[in-house]
ZADO-1210 file (C-alpha; in nm, 4 decimals, padded with zeros to 6 digits):
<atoms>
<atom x="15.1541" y="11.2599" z="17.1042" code="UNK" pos="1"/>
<atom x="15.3945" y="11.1046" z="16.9027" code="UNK" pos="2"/>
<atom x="15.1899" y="10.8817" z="16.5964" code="UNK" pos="3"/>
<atom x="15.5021" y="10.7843" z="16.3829" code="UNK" pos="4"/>
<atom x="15.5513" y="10.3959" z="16.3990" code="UNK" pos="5"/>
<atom x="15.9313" y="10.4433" z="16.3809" code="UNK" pos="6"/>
<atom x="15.9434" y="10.6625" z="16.6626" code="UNK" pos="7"/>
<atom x="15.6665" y="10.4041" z="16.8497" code="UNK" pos="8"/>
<atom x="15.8636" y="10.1416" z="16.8216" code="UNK" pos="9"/>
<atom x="16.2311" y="10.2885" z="16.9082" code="UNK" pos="10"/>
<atom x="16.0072" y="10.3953" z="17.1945" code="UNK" pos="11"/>
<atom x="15.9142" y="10.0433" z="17.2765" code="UNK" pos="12"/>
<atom x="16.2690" y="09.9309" z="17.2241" code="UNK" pos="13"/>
<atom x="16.4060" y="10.2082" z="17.4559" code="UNK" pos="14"/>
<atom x="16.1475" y="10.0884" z="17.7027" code="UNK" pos="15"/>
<atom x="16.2156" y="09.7114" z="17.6628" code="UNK" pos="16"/>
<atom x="15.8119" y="09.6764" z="17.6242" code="UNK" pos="17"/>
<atom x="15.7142" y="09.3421" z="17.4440" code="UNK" pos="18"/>
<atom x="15.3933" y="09.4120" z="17.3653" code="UNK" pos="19"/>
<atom x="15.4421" y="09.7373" z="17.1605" code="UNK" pos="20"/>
<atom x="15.7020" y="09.5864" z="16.9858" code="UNK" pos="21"/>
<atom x="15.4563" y="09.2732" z="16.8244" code="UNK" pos="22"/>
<atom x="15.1869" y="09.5338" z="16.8210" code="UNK" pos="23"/>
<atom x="15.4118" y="09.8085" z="16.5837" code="UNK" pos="24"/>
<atom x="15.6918" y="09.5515" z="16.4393" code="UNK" pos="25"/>
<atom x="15.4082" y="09.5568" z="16.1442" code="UNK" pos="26"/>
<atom x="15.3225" y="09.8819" z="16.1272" code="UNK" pos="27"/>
<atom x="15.7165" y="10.0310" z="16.0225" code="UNK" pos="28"/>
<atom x="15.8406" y="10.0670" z="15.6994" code="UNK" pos="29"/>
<atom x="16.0649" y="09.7814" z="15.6023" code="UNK" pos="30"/>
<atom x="16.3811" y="10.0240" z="15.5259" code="UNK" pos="31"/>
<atom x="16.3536" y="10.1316" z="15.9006" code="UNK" pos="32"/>
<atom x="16.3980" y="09.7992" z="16.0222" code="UNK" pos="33"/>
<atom x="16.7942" y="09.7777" z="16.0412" code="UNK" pos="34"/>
<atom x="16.8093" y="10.1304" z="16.2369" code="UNK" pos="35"/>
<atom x="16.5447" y="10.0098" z="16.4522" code="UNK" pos="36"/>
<atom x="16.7528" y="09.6801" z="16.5072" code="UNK" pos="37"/>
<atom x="17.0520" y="09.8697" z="16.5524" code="UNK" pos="38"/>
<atom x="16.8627" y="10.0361" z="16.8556" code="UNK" pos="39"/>
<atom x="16.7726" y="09.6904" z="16.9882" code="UNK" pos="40"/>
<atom x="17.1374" y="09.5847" z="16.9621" code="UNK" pos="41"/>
<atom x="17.2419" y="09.8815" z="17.1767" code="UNK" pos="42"/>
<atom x="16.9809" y="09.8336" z="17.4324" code="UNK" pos="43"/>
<atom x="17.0544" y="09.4580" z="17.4217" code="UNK" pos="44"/>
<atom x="16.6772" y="09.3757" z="17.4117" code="UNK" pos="45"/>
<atom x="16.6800" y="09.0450" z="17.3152" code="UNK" pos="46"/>
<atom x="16.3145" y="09.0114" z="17.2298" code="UNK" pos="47"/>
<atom x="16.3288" y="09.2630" z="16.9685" code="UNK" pos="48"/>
<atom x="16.6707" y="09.1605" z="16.7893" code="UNK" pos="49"/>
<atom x="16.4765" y="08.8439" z="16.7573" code="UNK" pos="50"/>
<atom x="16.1747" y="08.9390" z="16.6260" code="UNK" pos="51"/>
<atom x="16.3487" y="09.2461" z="16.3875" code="UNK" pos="52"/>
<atom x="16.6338" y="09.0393" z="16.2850" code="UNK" pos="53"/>
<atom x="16.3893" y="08.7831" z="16.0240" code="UNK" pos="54"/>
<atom x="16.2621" y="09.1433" z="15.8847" code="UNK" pos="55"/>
<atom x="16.5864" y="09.2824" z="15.8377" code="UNK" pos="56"/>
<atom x="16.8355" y="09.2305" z="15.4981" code="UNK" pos="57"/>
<atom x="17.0447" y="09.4750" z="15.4220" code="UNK" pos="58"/>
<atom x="17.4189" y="09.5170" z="15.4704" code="UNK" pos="59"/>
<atom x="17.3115" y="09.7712" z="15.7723" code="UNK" pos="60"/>
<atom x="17.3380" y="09.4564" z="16.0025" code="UNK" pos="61"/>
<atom x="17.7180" y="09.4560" z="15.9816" code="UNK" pos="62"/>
<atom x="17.6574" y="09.7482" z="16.1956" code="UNK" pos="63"/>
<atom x="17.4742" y="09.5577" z="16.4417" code="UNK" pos="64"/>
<atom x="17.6822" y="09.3065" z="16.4254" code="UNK" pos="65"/>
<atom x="17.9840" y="09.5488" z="16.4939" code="UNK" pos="66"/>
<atom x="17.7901" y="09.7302" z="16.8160" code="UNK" pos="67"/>
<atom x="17.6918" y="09.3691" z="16.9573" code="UNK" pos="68"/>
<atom x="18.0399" y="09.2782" z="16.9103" code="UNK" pos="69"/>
<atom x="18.1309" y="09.6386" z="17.1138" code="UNK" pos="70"/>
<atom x="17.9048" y="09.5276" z="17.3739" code="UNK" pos="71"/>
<atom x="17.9869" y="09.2402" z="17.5084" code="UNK" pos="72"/>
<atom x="17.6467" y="09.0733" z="17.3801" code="UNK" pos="73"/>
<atom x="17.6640" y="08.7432" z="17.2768" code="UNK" pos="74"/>
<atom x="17.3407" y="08.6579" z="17.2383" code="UNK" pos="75"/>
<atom x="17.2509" y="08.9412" z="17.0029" code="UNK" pos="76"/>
<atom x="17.5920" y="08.8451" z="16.8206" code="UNK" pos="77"/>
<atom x="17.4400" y="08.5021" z="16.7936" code="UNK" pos="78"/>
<atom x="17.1144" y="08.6070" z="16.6300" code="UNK" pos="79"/>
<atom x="17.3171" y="08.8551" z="16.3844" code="UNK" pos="80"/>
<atom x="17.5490" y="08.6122" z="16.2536" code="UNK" pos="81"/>
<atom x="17.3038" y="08.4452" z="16.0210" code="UNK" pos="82"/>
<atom x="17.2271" y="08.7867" z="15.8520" code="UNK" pos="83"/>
<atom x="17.5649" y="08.9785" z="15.8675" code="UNK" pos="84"/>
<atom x="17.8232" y="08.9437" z="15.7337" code="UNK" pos="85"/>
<atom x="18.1708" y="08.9032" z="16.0007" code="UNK" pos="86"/>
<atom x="18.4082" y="08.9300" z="15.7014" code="UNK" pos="87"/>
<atom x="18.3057" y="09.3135" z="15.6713" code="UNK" pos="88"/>
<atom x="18.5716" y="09.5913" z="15.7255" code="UNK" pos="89"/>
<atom x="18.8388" y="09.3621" z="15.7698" code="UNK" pos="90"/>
<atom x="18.7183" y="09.1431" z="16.0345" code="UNK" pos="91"/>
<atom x="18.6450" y="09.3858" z="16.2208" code="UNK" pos="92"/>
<atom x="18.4136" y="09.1938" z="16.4938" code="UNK" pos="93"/>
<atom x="18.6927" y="08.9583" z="16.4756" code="UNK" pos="94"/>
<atom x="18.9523" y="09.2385" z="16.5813" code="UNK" pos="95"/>
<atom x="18.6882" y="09.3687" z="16.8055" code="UNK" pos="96"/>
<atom x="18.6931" y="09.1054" z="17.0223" code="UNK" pos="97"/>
<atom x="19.0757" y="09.0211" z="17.0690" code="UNK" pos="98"/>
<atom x="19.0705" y="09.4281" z="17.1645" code="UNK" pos="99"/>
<atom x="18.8067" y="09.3602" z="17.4125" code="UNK" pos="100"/>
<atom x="18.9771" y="09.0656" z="17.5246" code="UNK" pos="101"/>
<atom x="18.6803" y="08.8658" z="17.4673" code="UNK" pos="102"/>
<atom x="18.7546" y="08.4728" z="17.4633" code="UNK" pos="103"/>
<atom x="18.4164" y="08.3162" z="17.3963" code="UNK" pos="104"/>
<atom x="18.3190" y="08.6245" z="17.1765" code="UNK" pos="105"/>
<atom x="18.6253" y="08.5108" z="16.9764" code="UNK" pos="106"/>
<atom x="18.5539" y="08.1867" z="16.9146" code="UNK" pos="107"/>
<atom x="18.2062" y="08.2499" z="16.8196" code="UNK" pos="108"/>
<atom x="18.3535" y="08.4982" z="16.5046" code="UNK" pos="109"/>
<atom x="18.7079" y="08.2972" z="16.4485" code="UNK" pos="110"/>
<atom x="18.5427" y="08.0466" z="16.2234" code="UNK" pos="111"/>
<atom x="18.3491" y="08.2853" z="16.0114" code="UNK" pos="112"/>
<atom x="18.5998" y="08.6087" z="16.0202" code="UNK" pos="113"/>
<atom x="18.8953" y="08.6261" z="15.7567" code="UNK" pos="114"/>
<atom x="19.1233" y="08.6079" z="16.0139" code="UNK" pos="115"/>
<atom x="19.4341" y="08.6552" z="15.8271" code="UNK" pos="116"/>
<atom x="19.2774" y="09.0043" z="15.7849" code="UNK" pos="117"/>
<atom x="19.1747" y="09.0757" z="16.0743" code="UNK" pos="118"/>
<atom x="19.5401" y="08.9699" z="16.2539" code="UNK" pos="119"/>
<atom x="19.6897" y="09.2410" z="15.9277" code="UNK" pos="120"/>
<atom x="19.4396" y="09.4731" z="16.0904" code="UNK" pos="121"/>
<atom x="19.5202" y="09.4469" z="16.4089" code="UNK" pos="122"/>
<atom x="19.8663" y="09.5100" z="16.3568" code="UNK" pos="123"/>
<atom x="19.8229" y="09.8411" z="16.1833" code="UNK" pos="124"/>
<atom x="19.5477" y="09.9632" z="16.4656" code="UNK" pos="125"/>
<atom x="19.6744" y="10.2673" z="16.6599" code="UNK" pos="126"/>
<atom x="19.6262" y="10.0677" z="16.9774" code="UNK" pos="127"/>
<atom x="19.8331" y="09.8317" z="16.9098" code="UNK" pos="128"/>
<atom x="20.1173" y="10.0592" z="16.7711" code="UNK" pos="129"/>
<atom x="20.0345" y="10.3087" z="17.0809" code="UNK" pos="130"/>
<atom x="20.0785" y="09.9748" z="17.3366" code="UNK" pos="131"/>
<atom x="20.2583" y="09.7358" z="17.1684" code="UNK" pos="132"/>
<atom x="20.3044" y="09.5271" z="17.4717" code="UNK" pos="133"/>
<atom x="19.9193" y="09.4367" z="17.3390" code="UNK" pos="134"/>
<atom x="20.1003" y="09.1955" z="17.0989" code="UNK" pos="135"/>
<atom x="20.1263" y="08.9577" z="17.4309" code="UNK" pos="136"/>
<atom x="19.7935" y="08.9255" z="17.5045" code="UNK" pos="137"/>
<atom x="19.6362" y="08.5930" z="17.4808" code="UNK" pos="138"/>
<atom x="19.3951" y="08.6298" z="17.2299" code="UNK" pos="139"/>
<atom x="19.6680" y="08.8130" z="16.9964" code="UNK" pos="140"/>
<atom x="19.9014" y="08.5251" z="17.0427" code="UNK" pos="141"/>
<atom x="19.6318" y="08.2622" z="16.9948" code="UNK" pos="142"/>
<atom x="19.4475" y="08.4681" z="16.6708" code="UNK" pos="143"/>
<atom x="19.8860" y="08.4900" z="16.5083" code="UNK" pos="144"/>
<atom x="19.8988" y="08.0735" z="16.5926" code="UNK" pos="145"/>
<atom x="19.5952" y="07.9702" z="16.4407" code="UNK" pos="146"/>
<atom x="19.6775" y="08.2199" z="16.1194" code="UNK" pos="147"/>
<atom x="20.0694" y="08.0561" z="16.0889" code="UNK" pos="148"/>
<atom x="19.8848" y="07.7060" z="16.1801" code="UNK" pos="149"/>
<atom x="19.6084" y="07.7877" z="15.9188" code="UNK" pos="150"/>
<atom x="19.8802" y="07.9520" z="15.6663" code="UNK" pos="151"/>
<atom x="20.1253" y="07.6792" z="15.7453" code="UNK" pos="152"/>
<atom x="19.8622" y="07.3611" z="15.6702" code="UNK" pos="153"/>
<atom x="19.7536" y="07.5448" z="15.3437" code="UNK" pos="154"/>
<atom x="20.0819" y="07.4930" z="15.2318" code="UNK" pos="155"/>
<atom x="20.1764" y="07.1985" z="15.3198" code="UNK" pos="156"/>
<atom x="19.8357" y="07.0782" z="15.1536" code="UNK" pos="157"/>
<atom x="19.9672" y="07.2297" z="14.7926" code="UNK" pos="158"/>
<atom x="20.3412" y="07.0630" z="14.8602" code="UNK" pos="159"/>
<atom x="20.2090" y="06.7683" z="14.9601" code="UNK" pos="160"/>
<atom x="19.9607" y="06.7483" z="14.6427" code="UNK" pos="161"/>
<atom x="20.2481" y="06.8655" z="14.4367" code="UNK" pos="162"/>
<atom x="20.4576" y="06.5696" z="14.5114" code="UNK" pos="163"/>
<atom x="20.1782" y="06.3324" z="14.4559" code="UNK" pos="164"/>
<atom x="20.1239" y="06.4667" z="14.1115" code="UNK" pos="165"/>
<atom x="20.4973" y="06.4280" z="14.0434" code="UNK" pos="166"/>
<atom x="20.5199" y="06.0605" z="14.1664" code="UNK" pos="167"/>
<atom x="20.1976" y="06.0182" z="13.8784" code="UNK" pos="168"/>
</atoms>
């Protein structure tokens, strides 16, 4: 019989059982939290990224972030976002889901992704230099427009502030 919580409630996650995971969510040791939400992530079990998520603060939830991002799981990438952090590794949720050829995925990370850095990523990734016809894709082209759009309005910002200062 197995009497660890942490085992318990990976159990329960594995399972998809709501009940054991209110009844033992208490019962784990707060460092055990972000594996155990890392397991909910990958069994995309909603219930429990909800209720672990609140209980979990470390950096460990880039990981979950990452695996939702993997997935296909929106919802669990919804619930992450307010304690990850989608600037990690490059942007690498960011790059995940151009790779995936995930469109709504991608707009859910564009806005809080450095994606500058994640379009440099993406360039030097050995599936894009193994298939470069990848460069075509849609959400390539659309992540290098809004980066030169982005890039291009920063600096016409500074000129445009420049000349104003000079006409002072």
């Amino acid at each position: 019989m197995i009497s660890d919580p942490y085992k318990l409630l990976d159990c329960a996650i594995h399972q998809k059982n709501d009940d054991e995971v209110v009844r033992l969510l208490n019962l784990v040791d707060e460092d055990d939290i972000p594996f155990l939400l890392f397991s909910a992530v990958v069994n995309r079990y909603t219930y429990a990224v909800e209720r672990l998520a609140p209980k979990s603060g470390t950096t460990q939830n880039n990981h979950s972030l990452g695996a939702a991002v993997s997935q296909k799981y929106i919802d669990g990438v919804k619930l992450l976002l307010p304690i990850a952090d989608p600037r990690y590794n490059d942007s690498a949720c960011l790059q995940r889901a151009v790779l995936n050829r995930d469109a709504e995925m991608f707009e859910l990370l564009y806005p809080v992704s450095d994606a500058k850095v994640a379009l440099q990523g993406l360039k030097r990734c050995a599936q894009f230099k193994e298939q470069p016809d990848r460069k075509n894709e849609p959400l390539f082209v659309e992540l290098s427009n809004r980066v030169l759009r982005d890039t291009l309005h920063t600096q016409l910002a500074c000129c445009g502030n420049e000349r104003h200062k000079i006409k002072i």
